[in-house]
N, CA, C and O atoms as a GROMACS GRO file, in nm:
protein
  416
    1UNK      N    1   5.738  15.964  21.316
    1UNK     CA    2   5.707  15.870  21.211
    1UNK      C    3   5.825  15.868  21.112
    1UNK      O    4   5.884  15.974  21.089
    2UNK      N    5   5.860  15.757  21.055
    2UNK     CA    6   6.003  15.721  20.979
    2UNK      C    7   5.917  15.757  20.877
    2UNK      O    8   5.795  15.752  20.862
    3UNK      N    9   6.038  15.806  20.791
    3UNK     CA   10   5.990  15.796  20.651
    3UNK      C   11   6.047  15.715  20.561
    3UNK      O   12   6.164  15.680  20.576
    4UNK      N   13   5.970  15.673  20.455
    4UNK     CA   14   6.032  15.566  20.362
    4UNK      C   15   6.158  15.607  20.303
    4UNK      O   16   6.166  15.730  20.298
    5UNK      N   17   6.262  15.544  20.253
    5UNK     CA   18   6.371  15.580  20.133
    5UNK      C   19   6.316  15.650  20.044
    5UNK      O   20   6.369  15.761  20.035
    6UNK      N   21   6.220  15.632  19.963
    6UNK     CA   22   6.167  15.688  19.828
    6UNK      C   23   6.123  15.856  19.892
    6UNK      O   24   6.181  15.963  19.872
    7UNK      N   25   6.029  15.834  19.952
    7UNK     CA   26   5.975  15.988  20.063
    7UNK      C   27   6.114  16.071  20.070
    7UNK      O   28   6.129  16.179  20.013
    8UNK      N   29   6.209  16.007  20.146
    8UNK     CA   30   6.321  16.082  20.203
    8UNK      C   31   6.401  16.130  20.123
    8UNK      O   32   6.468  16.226  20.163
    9UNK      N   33   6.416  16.090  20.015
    9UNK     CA   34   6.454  16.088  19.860
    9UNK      C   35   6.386  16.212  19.783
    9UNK      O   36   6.446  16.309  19.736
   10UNK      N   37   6.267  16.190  19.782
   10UNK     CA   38   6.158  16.349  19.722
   10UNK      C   39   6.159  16.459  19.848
   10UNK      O   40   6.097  16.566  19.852
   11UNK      N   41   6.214  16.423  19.913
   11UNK     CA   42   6.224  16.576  20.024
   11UNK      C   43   6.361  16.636  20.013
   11UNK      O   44   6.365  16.759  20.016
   12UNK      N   45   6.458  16.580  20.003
   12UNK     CA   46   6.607  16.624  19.973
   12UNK      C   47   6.552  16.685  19.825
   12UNK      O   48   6.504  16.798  19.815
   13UNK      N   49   6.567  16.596  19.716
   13UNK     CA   50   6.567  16.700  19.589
   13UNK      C   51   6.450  16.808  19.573
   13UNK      O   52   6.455  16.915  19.512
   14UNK      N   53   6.366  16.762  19.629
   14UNK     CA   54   6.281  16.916  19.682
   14UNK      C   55   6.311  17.008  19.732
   14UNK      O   56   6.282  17.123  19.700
   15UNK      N   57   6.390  16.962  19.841
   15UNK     CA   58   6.442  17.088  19.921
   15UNK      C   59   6.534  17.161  19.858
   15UNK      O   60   6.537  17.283  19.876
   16UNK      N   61   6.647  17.081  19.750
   16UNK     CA   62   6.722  17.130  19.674
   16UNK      C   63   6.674  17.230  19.517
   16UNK      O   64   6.717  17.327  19.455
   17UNK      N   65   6.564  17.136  19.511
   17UNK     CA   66   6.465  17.298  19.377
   17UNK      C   67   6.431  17.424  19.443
   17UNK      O   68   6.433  17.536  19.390
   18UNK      N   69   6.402  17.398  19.551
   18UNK     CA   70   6.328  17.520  19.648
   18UNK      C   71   6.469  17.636  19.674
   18UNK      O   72   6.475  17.759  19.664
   19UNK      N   73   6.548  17.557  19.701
   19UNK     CA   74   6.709  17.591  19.761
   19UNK      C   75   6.797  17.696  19.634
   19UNK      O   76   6.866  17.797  19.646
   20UNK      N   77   6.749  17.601  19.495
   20UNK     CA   78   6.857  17.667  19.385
   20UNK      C   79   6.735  17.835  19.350
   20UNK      O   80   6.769  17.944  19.305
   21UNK      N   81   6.624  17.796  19.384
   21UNK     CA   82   6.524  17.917  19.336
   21UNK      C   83   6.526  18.017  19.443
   21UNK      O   84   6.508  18.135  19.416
   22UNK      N   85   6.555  17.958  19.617
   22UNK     CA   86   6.577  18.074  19.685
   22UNK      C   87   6.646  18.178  19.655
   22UNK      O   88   6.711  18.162  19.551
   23UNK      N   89   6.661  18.313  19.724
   23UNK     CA   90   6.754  18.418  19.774
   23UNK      C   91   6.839  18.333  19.852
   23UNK      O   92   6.830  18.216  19.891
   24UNK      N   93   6.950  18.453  19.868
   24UNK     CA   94   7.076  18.380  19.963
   24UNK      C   95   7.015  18.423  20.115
   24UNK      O   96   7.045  18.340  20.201
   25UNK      N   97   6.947  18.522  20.156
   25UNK     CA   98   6.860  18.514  20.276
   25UNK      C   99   6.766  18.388  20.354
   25UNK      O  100   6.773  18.341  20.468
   26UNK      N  101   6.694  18.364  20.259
   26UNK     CA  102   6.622  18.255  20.254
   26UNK      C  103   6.707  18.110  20.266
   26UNK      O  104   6.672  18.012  20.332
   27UNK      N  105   6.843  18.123  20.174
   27UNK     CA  106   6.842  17.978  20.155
   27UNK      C  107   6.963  17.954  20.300
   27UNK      O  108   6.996  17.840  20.331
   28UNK      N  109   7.011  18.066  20.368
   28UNK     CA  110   7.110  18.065  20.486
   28UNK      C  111   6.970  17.991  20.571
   28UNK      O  112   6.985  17.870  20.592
   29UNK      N  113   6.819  18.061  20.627
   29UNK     CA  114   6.733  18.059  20.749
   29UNK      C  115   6.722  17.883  20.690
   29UNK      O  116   6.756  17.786  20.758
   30UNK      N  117   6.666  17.877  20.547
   30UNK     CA  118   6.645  17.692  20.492
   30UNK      C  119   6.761  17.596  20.633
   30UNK      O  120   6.748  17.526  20.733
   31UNK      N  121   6.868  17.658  20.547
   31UNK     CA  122   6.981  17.569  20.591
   31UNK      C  123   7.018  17.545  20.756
   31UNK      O  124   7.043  17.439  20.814
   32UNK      N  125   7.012  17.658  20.800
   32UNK     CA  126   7.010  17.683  20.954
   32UNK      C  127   6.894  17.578  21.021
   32UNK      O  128   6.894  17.514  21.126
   33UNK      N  129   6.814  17.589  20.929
   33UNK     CA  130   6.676  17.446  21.014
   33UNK      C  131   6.752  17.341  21.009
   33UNK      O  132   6.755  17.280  21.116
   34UNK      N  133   6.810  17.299  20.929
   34UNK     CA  134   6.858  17.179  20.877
   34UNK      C  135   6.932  17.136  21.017
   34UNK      O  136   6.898  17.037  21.081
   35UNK      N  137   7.045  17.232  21.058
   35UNK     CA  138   7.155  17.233  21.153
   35UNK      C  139   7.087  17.244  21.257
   35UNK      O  140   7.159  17.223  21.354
   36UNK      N  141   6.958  17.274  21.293
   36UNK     CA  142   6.841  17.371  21.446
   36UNK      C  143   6.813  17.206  21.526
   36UNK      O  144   6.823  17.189  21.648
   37UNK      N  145   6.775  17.089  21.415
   37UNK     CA  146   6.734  16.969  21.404
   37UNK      C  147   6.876  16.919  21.510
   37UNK      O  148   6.858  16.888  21.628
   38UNK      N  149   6.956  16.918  21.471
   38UNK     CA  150   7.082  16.847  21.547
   38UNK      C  151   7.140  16.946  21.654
   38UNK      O  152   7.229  16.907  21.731
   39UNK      N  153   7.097  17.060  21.660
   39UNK     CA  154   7.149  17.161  21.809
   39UNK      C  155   7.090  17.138  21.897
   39UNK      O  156   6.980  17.084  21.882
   40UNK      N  157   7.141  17.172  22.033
   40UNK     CA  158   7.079  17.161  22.152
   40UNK      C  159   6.945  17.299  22.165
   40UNK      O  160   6.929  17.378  22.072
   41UNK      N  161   6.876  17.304  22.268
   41UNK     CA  162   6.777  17.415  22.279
   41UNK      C  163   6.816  17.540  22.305
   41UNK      O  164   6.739  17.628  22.269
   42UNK      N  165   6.975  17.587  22.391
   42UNK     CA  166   6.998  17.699  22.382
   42UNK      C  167   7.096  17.762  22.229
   42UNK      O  168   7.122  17.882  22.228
   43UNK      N  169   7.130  17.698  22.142
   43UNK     CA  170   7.166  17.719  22.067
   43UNK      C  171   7.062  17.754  21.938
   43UNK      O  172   7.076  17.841  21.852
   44UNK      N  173   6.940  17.644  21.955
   44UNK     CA  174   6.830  17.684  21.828
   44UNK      C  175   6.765  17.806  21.871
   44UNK      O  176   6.704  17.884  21.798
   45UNK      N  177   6.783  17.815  21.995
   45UNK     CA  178   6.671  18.007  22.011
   45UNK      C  179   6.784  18.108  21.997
   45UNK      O  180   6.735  18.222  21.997
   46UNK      N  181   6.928  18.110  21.984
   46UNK     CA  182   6.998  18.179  21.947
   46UNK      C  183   6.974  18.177  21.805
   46UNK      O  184   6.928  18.275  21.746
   47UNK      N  185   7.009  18.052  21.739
   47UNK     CA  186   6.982  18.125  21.615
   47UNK      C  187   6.834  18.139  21.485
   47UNK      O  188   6.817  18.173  21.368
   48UNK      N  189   6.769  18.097  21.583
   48UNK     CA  190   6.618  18.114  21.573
   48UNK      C  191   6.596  18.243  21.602
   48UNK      O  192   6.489  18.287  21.559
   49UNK      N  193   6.684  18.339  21.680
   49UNK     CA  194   6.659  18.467  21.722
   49UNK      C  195   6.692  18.558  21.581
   49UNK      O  196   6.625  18.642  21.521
   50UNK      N  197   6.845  18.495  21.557
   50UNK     CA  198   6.926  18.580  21.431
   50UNK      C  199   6.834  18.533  21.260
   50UNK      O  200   6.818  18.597  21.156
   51UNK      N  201   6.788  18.388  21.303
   51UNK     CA  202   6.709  18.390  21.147
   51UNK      C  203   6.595  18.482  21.142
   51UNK      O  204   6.568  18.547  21.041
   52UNK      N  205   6.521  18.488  21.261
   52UNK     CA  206   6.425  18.571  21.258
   52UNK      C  207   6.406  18.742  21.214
   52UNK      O  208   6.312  18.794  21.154
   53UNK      N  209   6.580  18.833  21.287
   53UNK     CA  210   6.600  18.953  21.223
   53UNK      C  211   6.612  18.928  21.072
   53UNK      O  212   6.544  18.984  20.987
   54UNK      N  213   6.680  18.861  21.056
   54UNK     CA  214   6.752  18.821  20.914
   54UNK      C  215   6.590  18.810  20.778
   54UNK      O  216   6.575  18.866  20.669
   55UNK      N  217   6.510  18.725  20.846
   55UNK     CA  218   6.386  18.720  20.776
   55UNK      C  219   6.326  18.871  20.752
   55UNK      O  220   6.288  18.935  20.654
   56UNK      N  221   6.334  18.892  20.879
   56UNK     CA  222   6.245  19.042  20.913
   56UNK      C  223   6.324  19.159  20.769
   56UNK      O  224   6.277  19.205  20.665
   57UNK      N  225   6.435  19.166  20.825
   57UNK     CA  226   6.511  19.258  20.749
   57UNK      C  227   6.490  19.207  20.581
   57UNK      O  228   6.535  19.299  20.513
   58UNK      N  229   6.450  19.123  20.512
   58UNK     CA  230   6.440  19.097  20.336
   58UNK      C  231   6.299  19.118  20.308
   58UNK      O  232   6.258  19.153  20.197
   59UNK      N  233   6.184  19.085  20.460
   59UNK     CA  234   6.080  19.184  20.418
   59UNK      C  235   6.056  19.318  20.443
   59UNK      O  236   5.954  19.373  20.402
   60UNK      N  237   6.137  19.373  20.503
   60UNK     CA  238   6.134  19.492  20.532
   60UNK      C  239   6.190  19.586  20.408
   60UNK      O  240   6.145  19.694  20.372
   61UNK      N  241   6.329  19.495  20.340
   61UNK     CA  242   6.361  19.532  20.236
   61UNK      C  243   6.253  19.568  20.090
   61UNK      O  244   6.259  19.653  20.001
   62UNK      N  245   6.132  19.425  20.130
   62UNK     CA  246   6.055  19.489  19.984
   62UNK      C  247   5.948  19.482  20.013
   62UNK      O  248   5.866  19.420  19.944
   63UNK      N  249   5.912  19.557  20.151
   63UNK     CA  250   5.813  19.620  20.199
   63UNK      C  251   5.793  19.774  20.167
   63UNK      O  252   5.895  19.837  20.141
   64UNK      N  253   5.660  19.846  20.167
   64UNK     CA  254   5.659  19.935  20.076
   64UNK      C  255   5.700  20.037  20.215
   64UNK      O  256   5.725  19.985  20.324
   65UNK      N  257   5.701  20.157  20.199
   65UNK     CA  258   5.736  20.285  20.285
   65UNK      C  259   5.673  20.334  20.358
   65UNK      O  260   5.720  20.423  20.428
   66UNK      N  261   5.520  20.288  20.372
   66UNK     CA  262   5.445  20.286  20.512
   66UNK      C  263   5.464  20.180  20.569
   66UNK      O  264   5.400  20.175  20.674
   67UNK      N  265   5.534  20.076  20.546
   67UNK     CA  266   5.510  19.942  20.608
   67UNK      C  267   5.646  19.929  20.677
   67UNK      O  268   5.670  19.865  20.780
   68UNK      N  269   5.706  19.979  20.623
   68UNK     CA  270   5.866  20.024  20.745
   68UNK      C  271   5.856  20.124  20.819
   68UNK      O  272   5.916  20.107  20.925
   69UNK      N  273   5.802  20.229  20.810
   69UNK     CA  274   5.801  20.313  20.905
   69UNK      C  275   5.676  20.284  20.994
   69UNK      O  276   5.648  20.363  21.085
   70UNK      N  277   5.604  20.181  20.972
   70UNK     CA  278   5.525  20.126  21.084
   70UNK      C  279   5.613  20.040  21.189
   70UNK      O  280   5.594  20.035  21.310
   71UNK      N  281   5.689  19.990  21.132
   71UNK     CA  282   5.748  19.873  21.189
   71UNK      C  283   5.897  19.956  21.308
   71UNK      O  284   5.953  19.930  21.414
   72UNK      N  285   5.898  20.030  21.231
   72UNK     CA  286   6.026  20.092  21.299
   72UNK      C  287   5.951  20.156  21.399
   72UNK      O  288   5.999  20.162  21.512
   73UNK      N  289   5.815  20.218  21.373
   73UNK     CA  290   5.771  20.346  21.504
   73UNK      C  291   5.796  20.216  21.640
   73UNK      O  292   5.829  20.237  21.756
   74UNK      N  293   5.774  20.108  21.585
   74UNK     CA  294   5.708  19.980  21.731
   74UNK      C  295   5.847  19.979  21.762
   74UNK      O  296   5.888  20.027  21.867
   75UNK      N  297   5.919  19.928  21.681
   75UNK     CA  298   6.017  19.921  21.722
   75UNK      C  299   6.119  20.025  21.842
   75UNK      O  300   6.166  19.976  21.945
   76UNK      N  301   6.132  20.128  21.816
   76UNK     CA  302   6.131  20.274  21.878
   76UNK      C  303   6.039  20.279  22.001
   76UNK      O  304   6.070  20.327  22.110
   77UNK      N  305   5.941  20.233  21.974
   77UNK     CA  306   5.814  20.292  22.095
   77UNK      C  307   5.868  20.161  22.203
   77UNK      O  308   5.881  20.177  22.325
   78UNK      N  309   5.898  20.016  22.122
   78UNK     CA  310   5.941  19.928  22.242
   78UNK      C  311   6.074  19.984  22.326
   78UNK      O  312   6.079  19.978  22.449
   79UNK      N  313   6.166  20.033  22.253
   79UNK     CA  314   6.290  20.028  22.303
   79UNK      C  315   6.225  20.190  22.408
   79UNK      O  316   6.255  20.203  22.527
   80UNK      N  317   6.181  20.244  22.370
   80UNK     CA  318   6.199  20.399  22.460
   80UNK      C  319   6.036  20.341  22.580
   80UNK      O  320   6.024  20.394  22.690
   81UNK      N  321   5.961  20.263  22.545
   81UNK     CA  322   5.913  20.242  22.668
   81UNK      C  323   5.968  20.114  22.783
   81UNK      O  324   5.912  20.091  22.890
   82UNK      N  325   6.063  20.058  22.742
   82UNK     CA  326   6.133  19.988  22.857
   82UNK      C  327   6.181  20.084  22.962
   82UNK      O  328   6.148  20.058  23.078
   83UNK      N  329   6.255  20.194  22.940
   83UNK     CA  330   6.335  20.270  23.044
   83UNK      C  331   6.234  20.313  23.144
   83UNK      O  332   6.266  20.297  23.262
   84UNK      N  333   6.108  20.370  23.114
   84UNK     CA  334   5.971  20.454  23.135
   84UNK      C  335   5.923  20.259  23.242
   84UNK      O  336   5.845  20.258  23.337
   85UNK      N  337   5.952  20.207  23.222
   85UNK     CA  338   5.851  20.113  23.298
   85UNK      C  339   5.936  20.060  23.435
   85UNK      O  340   5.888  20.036  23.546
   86UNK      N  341   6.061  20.049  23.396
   86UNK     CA  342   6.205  20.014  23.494
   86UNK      C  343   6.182  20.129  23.591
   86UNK      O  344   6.144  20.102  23.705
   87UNK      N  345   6.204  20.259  23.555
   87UNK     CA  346   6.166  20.396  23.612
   87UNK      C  347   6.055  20.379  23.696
   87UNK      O  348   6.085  20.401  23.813
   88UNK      N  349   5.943  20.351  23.678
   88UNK     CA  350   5.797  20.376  23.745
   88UNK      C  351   5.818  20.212  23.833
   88UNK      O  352   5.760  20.191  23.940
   89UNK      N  353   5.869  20.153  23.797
   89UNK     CA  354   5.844  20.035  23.903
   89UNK      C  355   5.970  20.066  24.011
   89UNK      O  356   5.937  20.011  24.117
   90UNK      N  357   6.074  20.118  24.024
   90UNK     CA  358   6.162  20.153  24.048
   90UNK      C  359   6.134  20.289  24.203
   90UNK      O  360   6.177  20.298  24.318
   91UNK      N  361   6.040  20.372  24.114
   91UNK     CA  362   5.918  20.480  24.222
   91UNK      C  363   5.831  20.380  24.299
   91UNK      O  364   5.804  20.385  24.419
   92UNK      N  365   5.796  20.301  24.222
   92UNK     CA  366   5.685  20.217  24.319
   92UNK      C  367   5.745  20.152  24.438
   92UNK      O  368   5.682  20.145  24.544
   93UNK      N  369   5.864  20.105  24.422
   93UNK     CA  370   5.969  20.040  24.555
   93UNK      C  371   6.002  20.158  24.670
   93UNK      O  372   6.068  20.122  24.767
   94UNK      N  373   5.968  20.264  24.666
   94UNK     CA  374   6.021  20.388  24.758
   94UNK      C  375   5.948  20.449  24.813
   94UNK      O  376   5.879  20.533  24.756
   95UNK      N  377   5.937  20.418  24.988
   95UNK     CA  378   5.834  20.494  25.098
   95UNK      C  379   5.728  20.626  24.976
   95UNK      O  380   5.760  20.711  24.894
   96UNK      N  381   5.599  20.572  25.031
   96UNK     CA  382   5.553  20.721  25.015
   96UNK      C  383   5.625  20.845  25.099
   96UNK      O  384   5.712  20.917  25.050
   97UNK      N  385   5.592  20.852  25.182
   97UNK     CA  386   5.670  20.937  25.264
   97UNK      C  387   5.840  21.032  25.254
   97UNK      O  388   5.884  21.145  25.273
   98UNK      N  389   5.899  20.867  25.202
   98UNK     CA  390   6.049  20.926  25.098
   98UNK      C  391   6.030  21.000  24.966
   98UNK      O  392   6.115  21.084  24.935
   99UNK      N  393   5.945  20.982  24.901
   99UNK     CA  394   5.921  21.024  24.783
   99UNK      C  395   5.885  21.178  24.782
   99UNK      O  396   5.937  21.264  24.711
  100UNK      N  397   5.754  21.201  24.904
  100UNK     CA  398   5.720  21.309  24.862
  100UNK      C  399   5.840  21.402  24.936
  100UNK      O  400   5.834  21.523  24.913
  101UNK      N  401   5.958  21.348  25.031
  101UNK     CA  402   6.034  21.438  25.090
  101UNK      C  403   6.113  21.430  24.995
  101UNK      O  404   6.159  21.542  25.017
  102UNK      N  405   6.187  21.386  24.884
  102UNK     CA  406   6.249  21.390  24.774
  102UNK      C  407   6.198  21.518  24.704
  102UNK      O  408   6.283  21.608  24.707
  103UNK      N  409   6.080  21.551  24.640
  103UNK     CA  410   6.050  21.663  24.561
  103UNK      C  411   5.999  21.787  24.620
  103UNK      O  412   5.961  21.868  24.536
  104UNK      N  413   5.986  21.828  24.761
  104UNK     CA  414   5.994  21.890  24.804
  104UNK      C  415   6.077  21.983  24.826
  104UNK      O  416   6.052  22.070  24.910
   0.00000   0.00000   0.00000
């Protein structure tokens, strides 16, 4: 749906009150939409990927000290259970028979 001149008009200087009151965190992810609109699709999930740490990281910043060390345990528990699942599917590809003559 088009929008009128006048409409299109109150969304720019809107966006620009919102813009002068942001953080510089905030007003980089703002601006990056702006540019997401005219990128192709492998370029907006790239940086749809980086606005997203970028977000994460200014609430994490004034998030209180159980609320980061929640975030970090997941974080940690994701990265150390990838190896553990590669590993066990990895056993699952290999003769029974090979396996148990392996630890024997």
């Amino acid at each position: 749906m088009a929008r009128s001149g006048a409409g299109r008009l109150a969304a720019v200087v809107l966006r620009a009150v919102v813009l002068r009151r942001a953080g510089a965190a905030l007003r980089a992810v703002v601006l990056r939409a702006v540019v997401l609109r005219r990128a192709g699709a492998a370029l907006r999930a790239e940086v749809l990927r980086r606005a997203g740490a970028a977000l994460r990281a200014v609430v994490l910043r004034r998030a209180g000290a159980a609320l980061r060390a929640e975030v970090l345990r997941r974080a940690v528990t994701r990265t150390a259970v990838a190896p553990l699942v590669t590993a066990a599917s990895s056993l699952r590809s290999i003769s029974p028979s090979r396996r148990s003559s392996d630890f024997s």
